[in-house]
C-alpha positions in Angstrom: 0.0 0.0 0.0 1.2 3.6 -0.8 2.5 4.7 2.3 0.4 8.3 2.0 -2.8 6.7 1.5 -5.6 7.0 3.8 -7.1 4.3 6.7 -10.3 4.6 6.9 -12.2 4.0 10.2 -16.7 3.5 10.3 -18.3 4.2 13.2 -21.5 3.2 14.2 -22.6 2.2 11.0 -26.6 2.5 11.6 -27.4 4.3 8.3 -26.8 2.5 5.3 -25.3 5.7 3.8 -22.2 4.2 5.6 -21.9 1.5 3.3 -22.8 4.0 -0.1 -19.4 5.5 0.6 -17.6 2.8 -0.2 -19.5 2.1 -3.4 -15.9 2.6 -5.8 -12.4 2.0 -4.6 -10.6 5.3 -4.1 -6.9 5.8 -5.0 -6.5 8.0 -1.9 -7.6 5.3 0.9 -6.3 2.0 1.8 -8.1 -1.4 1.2 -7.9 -1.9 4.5 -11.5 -1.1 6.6 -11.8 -0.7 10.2 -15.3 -0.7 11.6 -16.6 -0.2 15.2 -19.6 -1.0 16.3 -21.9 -2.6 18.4 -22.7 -5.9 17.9 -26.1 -6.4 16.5 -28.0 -6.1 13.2 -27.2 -2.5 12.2 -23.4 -3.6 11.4 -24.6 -6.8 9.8 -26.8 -4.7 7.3 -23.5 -2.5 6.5 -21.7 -5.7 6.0 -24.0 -7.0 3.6 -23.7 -3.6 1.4 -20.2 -3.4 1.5 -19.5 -7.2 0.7 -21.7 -6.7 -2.3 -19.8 -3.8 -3.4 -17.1 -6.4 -3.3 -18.5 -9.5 -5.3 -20.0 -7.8 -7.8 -19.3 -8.7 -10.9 -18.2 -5.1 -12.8 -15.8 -2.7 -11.3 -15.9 -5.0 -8.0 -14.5 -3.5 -4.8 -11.4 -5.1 -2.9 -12.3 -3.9 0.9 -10.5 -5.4 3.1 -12.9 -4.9 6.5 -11.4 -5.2 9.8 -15.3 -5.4 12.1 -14.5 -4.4 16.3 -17.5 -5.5 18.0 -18.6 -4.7 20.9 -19.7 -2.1 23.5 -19.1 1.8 23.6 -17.2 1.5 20.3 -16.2 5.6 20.1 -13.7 4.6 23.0 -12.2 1.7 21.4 -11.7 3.6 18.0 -10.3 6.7 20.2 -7.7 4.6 22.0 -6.8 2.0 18.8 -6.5 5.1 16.4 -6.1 2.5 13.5 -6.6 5.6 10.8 -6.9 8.8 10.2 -10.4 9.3 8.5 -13.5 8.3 10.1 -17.4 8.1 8.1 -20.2 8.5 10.6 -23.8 7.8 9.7 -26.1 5.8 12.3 -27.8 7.0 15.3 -28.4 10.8 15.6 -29.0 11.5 19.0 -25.4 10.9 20.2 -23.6 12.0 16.3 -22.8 15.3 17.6 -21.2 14.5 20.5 -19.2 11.7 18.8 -18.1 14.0 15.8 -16.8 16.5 18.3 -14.9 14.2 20.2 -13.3 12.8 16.8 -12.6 16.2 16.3 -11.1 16.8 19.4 -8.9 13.9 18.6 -7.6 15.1 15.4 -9.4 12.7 13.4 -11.3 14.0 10.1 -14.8 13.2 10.3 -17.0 12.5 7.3 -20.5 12.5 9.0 -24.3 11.9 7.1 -26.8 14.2 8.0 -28.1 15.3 10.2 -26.0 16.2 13.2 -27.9 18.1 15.0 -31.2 17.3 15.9 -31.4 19.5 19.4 -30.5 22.9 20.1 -28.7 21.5 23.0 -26.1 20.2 20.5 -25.0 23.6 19.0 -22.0 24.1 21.1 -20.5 20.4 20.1 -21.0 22.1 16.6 -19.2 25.1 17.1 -16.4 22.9 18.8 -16.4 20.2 15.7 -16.0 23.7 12.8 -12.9 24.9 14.7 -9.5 23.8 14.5 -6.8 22.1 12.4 -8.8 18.5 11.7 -11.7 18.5 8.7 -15.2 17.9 9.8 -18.0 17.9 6.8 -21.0 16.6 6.6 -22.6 14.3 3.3 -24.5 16.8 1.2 -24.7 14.9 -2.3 -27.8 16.7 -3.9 -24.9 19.6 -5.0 -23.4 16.2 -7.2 -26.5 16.1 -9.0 -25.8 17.0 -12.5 -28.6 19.0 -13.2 -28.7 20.6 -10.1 -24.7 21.9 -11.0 -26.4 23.3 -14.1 -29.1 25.3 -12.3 -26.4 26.7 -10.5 -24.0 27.7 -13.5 -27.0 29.5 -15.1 -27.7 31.0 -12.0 -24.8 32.7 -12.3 -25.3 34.0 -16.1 -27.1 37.1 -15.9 -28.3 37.0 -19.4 -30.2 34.1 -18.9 -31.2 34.4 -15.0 -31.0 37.8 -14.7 -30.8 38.0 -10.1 -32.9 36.5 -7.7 -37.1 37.8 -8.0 -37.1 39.0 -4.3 -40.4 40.6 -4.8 -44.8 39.0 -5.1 -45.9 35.9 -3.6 -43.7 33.1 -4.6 -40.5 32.1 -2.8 -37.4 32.6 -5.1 -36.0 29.6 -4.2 -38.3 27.0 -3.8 -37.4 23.2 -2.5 -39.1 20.1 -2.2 -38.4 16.5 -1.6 -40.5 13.3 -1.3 -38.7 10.6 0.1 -39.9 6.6 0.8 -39.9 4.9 3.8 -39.7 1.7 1.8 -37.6 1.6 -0.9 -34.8 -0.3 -2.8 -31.1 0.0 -1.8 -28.3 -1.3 -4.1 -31.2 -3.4 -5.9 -32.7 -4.7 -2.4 -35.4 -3.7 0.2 -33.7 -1.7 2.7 -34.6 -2.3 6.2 -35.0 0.5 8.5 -33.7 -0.1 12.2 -36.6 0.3 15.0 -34.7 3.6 16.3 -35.1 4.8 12.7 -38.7 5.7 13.7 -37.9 6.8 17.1 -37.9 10.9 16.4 -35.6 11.5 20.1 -32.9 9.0 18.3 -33.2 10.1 14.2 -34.8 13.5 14.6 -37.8 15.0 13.3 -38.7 16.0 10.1 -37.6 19.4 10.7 -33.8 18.4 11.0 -33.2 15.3 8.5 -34.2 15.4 4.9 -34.2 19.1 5.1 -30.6 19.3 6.0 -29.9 18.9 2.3 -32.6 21.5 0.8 -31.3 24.4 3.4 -27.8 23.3 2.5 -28.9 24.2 -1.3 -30.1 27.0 -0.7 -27.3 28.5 1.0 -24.9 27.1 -1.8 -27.0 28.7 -4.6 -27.3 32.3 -2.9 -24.0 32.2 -1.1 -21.3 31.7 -3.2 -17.6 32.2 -1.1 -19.2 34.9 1.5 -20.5 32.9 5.0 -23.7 32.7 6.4 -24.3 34.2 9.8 -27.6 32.9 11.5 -28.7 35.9 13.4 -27.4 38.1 10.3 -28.5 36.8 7.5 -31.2 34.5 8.2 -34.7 35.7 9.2 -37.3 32.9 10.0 -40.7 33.2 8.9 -43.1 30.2 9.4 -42.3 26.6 10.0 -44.5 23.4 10.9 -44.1 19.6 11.2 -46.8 16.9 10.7 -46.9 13.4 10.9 -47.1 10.1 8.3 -48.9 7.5 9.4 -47.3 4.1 9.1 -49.6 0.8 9.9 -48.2 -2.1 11.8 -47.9 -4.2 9.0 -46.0 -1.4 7.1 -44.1 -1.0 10.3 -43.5 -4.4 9.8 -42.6 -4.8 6.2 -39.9 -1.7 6.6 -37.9 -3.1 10.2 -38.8 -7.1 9.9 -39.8 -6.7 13.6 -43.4 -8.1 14.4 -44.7 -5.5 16.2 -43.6 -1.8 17.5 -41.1 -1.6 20.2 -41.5 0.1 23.6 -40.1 2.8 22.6 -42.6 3.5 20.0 -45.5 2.6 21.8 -46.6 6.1 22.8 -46.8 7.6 19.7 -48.9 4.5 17.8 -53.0 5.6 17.3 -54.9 2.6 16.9 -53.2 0.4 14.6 -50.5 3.3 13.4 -47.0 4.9 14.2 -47.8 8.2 14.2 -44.2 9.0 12.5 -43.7 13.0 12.8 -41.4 13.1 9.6 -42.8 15.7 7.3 -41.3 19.2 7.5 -41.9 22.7 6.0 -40.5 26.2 6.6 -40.5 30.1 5.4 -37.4 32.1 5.8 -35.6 35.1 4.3 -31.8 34.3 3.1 -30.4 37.8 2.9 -32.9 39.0 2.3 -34.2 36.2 0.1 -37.4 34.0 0.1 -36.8 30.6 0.6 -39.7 27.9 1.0 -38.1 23.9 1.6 -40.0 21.2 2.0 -39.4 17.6 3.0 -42.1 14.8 2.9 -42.3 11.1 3.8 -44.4 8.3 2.0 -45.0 4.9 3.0 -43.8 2.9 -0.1 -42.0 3.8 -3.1 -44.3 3.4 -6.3 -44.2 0.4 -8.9 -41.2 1.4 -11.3 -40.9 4.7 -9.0 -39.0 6.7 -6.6 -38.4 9.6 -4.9 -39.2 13.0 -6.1 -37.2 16.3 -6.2 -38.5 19.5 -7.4 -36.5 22.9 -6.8 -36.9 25.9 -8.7 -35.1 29.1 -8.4 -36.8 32.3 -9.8 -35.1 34.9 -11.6 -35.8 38.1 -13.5 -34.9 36.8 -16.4 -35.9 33.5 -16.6 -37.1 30.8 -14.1 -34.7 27.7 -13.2 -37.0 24.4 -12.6 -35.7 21.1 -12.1 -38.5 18.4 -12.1 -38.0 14.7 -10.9 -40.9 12.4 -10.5 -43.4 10.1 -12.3 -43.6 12.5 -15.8 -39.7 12.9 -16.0 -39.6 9.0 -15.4 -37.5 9.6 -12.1 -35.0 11.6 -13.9 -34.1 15.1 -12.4 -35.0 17.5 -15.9 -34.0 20.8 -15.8 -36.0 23.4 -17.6 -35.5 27.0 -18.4 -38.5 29.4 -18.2 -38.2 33.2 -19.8 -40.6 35.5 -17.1 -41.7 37.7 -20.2 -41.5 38.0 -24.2 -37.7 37.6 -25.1 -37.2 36.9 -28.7 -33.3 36.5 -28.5 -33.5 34.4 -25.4 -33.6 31.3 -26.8 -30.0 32.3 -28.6 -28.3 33.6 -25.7 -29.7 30.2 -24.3 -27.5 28.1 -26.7 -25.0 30.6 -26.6 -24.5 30.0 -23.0 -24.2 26.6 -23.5 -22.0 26.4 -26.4 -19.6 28.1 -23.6 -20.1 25.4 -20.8 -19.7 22.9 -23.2 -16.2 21.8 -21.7 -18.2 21.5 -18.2 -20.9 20.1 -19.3 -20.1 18.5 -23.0 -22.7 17.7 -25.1 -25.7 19.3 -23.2 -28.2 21.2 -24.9 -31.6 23.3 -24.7 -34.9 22.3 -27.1 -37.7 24.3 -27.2 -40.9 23.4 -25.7 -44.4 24.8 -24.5 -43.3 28.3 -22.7 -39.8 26.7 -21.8 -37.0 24.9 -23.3 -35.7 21.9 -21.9 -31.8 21.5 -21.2 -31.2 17.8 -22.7 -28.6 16.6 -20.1 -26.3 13.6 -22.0 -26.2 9.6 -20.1 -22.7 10.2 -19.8 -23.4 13.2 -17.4 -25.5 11.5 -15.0 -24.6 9.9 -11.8 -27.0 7.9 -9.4 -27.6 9.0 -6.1 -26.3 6.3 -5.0 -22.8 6.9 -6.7 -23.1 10.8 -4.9 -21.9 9.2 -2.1 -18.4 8.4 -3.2 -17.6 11.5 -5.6 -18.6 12.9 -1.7 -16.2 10.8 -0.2 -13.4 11.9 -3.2 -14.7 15.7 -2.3 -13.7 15.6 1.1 -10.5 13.2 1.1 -9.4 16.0 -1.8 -9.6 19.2 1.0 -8.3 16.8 3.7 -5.0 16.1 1.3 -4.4 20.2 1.0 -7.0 21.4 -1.6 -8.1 24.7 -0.3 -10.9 24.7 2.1 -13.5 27.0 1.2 -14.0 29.4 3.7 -17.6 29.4 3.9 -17.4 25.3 4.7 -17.9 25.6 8.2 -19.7 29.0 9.1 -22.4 27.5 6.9 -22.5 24.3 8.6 -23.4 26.5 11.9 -25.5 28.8 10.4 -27.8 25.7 8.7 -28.4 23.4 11.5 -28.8 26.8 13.6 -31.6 27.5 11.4 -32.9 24.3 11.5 -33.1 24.0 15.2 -35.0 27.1 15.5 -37.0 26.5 13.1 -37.9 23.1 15.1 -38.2 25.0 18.3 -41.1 27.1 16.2 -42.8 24.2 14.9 -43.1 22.9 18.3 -44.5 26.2 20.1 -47.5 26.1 17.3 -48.2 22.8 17.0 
């Protein structure tokens, strides 16, 4: 093994995120895999993943994974110290804590979302975004393709124009639909009984929409920092449950019944899951709406959904994914008003991205035109995980850090805290 490579350390691998991070090989880590945990089914199900990755038959992985079970597993990684680099994602009630310790210790820390789920936790935050060791979380919507393309023609005046900050609608607007059942790697995915437990996973307010407020700061932002109690202003925010039956409940964990812990939330026959999330804020002075909901099942031949638009003076940005883009995130260009040349300054802007973006293109349709994204541009979500992974081993290995990487981290889960904290008081 190169002798600069990179050991990379798992903890608590509850969250099969985990094991999407070690979809490809990487030429900057080590085969060698060193996983804590406690024994019990949540490391099996990261096993599985990761073997899988192994045996497959194209572009298998060599992992070699070195499993220490057994109990308070943070300790045992703190005083072996068998690498350098440690990936998070499992339990969020204690991930703060455990990320700032890491920190503490000089370890970089890679850790899903979301990390904070309690107000309480903010000062581990500040703590974890100081110092000489990396700490970042996941984000992998900003890998989506056509979500990089929003963002480049965001910044072309001639074709966005700035940021509508005036009527009705927000100017950025964000929404997710995610599935509590779904396919993983080709297989059901079963969900861990804490999964549903909102005082260990969080509630709606903190998880999925982690990754929409993280979007809208990176759209808006660019290299200047976010300051909560400068730049954001909160406006509205609520929380609201999904009901998920006991067979459901059932299907999802492979458990026959709900646990103890669940027990006081269940009406009649049904977990009463608070999941779903929405909130109104100003971003400097923009409108932002996001938007995160939870469905039972994921459709026949379906998945989950994404639609984020950003409105401009110029035109209007709108990437749709759902059942009439076939799953597919489609990006669309809208002109606000009459513009005979825009549809030239359209392909113009393209023809100059084209070493970004090669071979995309815009054809006209109904009030829009349609930015034809080529196969060879598109990455799963799945595969977000490890161009994440390459992302952060790249700034841990000297590439410059930008400076807004961990002001923004506070202000976002500061925002989403409060915005928790709101939800609660009008319930």
């Amino acid at each position: 093994m190169a002798a600069d490579r990179h050991t990379l350390v798992v903890l608590d691998p509850g969250h099969f995120h985990a094991a999407l991070s070690l979809r490809k090989a990487h030429p900057r880590l080590n085969d060698d895999i060193h996983v804590f945990a406690e024994d019990g089914p949540d490391v099996d199900a990261f096993l599985a993943i990761v073997q899988s990755f192994n045996q497959r038959a194209q572009a298998p992985t060599g992992w070699k994974l070195h499993v220490h079970r057994g109990p308070d597993p943070l300790a045992r990684l703190r005083a072996q110290r068998p690498g350098d680099v440690v990936i998070l994602a499992g339990r969020n009630d204690r991930k703060m804590d455990w990320i700032a310790a890491l920190h503490a210790d000089g370890f970089h820390v890679l850790g899903d979302k979301p990390w904070v789920i309690d107000a309480s936790q903010l000062p581990q935050l500040h703590a974890a975004t100081a110092g000489a060791a990396l700490a970042m979380d996941i984000m992998t919507e900003r890998h989506e393709v056509a979500t990089r393309l929003q963002k480049t023609l965001m910044a072309r005046p001639e074709i966005f124009g700035s940021l509508r900050t005036g009527g009705d609608e927000p100017a950025i607007d964000l929404r997710s639909v995610h599935h509590l059942y779904k396919l993983v790697n080709g297989k059901p995915l079963v969900r861990p009984a804490w999964y549903f437990d909102t005082a260990v996973q969080g509630e709606g307010m903190t998880d999925v929409n982690t990754h929409l407020a993280d979007l809208a700061q990176w759209m808006t932002g660019g290299d200047e920092p976010f300051d909560f109690d400068r730049d954001v202003a909160l406006s509205d925010a609520r929380q609201w449950p999904t009901a998920v039956p006991r067979e459901m409940f059932s299907r999802i964990t492979g458990l026959p019944d709900f646990p103890a812990a669940l027990r006081a939330n269940v009406v009649g026959d049904a977990l009463q899951y608070l999941c779903n999330a929405q909130l109104f804020y100003r971003l400097r002075g923009v409108p932002v709406r996001i938007e995160s909901l939870w469905h039972l099942a994921i459709p026949e031949g379906g998945g989950d959904t994404h639609y984020a638009a950003v409105r401009g003076t110029r035109a209007d940005l709108v990437i749709e994914q759902g059942p009439a883009t076939r799953f597919v995130a489609q990006l669309s260009v809208r002109p606000v008003g009459p513009d005979p040349q825009f549809a030239q300054r359209l392909a113009a802007a393209l023809d100059e991205l084209q070493s970004e973006f090669p071979g995309v293109r815009a054809d006209a349709g109904a009030g829009r035109l349609h930015i034809a994204i080529p196969a060879a541009l598109r990455t799963t979500h799945e595969e977000h995980f490890a161009e994440v992974l390459d992302e952060f081993l790249g700034l841990v290995d000297g590439k410059p850090i930008p400076r807004a990487l961990r002001p923004n981290l506070v202000a976002k889960y500061t925002l989403l805290v409060r915005a928790r904290e709101r939800a609660q008081r009008t319930a």
